[in-house]
C-alpha positions in Angstrom: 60.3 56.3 146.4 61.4 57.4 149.8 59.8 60.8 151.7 63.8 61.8 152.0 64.3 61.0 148.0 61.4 62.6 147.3 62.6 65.6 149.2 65.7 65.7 148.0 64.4 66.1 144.4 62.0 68.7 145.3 64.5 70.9 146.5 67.1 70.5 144.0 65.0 71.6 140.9 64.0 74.7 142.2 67.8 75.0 142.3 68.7 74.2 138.9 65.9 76.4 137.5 67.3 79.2 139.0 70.9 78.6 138.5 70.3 78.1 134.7 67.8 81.6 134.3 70.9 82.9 136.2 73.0 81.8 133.8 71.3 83.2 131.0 71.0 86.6 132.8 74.5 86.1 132.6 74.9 86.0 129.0 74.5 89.3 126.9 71.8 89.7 124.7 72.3 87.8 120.8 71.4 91.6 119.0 73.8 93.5 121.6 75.7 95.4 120.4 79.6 94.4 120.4 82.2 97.2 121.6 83.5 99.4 118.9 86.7 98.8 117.6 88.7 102.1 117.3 92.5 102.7 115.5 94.5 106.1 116.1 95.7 107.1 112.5 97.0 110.0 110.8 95.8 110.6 107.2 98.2 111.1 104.3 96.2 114.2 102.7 94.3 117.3 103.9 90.6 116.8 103.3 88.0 119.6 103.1 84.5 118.8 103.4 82.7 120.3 100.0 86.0 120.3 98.3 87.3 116.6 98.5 84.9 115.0 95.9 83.1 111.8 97.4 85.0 109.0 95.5 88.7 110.2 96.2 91.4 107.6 97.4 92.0 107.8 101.3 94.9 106.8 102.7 96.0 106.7 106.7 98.8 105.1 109.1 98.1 103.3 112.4 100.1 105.7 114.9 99.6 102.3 117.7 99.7 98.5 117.5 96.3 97.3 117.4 94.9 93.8 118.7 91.8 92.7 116.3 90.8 89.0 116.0 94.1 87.2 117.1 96.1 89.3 114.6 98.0 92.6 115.9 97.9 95.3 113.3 101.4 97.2 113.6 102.3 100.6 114.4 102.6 102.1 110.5 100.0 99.6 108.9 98.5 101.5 106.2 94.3 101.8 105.8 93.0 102.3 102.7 89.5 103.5 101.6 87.8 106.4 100.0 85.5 109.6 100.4 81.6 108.6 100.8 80.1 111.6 101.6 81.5 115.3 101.8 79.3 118.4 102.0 80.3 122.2 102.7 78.2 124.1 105.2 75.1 125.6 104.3 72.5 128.8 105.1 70.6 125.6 105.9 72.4 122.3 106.4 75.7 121.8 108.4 79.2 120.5 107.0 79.0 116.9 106.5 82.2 114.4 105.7 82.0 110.4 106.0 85.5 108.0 104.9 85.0 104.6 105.3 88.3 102.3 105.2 88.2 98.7 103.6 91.6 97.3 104.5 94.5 97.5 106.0 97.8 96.0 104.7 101.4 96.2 106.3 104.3 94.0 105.2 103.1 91.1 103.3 100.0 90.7 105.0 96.4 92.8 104.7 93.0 92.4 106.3 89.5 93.6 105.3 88.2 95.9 107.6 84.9 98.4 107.3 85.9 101.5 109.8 84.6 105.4 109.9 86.0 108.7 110.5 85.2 109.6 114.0 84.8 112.6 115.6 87.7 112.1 118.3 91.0 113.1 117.7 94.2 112.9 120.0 95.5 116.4 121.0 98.9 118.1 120.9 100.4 118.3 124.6 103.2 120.6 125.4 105.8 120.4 128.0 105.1 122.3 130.9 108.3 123.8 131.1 107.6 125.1 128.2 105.2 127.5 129.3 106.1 131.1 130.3 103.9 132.5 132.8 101.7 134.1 130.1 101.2 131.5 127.9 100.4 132.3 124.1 97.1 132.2 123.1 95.4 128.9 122.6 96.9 126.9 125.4 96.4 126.0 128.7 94.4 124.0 131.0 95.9 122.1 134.4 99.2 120.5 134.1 98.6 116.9 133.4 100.6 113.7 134.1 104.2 113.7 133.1 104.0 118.1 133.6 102.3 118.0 129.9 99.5 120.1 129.2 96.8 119.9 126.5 96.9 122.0 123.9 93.0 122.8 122.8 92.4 124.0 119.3 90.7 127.8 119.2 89.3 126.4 116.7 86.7 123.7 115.8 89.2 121.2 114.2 92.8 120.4 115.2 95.3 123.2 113.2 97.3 121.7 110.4 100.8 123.1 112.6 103.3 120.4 112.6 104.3 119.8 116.3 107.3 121.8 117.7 110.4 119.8 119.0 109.3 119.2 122.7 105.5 118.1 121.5 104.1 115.1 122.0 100.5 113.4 121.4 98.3 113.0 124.2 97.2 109.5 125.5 93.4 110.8 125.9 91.2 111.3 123.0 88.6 114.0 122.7 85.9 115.1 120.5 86.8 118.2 118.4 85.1 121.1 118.8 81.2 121.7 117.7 81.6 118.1 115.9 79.5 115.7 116.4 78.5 112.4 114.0 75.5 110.7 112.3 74.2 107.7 110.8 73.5 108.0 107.1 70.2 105.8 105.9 73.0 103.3 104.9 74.1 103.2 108.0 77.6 104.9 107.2 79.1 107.0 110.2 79.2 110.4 109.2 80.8 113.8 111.1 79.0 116.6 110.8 79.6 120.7 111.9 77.3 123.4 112.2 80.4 126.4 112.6 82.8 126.0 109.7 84.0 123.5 107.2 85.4 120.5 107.9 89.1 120.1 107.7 91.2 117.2 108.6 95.0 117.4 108.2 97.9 115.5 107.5 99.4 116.1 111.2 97.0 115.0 113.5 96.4 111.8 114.9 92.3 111.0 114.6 90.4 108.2 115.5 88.6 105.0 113.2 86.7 102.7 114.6 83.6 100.4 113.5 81.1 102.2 115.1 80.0 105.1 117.2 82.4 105.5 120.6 81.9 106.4 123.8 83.9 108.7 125.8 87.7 107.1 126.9 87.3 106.9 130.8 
């Protein structure tokens, strides 16, 4: 073997060693976690924590087209699922609710799916021309895009008020108010409140999704 093919060798291993441990920085983790999958809906009945019995029948519709897997789920596809854990505030434990969904159908076609209630919600905006100069209780906040404004609940869940003529849903999800959400030992997603009961409506557009999520940017 030559001293220049002996050189050359040296020097390229070194190379190759660190382009493939760069390459496998590269890669995520096989355990990491994959990015929740979340699906704006509105539910077909009012719930009550403590009231609904666990077990009841849960129906919602997807307000927006959603991508999973190669297969777009369409605005109106239907979820269907049930009740799996619903408990009214306590002197000692807060008020705790948990629906998982196990399909989805629309048309012909259906998927399995295993989704949770969230704590996010979508809020009611209202035109900004809308507003007198003292608005009425309950609204305001800065003028966002389009002249819209938010609408934030005084309370700690989203009010069961159909929206008025000139309302519209906001493209920003938040959380509601004094909610927040918990694994259960089976590792179910659960929302739970400390304040009041809680309520979800037939009006408001709230948030699945497989897994815990992180705030929209």
């Amino acid at each position: 073997m030559s001293p220049r093919t002996f050189l050359i060798r040296c020097v390229a291993l070194p190379v190759a060693l660190a382009s493939a441990s760069l390459a496998a920085q590269s890669k995520p983790p096989a355990n990491s976690p994959a990015l929740a999958q979340e699906f704006p809906v509105t539910i077909r009945q009012n719930i009550v924590a403590g009231r609904t019995p666990v077990g009841t029948k849960v129906e919602a519709n997807l307000t927006l087209a959603t991508l999973v897997n190669g297969t777009v789920f369409p605005v109106g596809a239907t979820f269907v699922g049930e009740v799996v854990e619903s408990a009214a505030k306590s002197t000692t434990a807060p008020s705790r609710l948990a629906i998982r969904m196990d399909s989805v159908h629309w048309k012909k076609q259906s998927a399995v799916v295993k989704v949770y209630l969230t704590p996010w919600y979508y809020p009611v905006t209202v035109s900004a021309e809308d507003l007198s100069n003292d608005p009425p209780p309950g609204i305001g906040g800065p003028v966002g895009r389009g002249g819209r404004r938010s609408v934030p609940s005084s309370q700690p869940f989203p009010t069961d008020s159909p929206p008025g003529p000139t309302s519209n849903v906001s493209d920003h999800r938040v959380v509601m108010k004094d909610v927040d959400s918990v694994h259960l030992d089976d590792g179910t997603l659960a929302i739970t409140s400390p304040r009041l009961n809680i309520k979800l409506d037939k009006v408001t557009t709230y948030v699945l999704a497989t897994a815990n999520l992180m705030p929209a940017k």
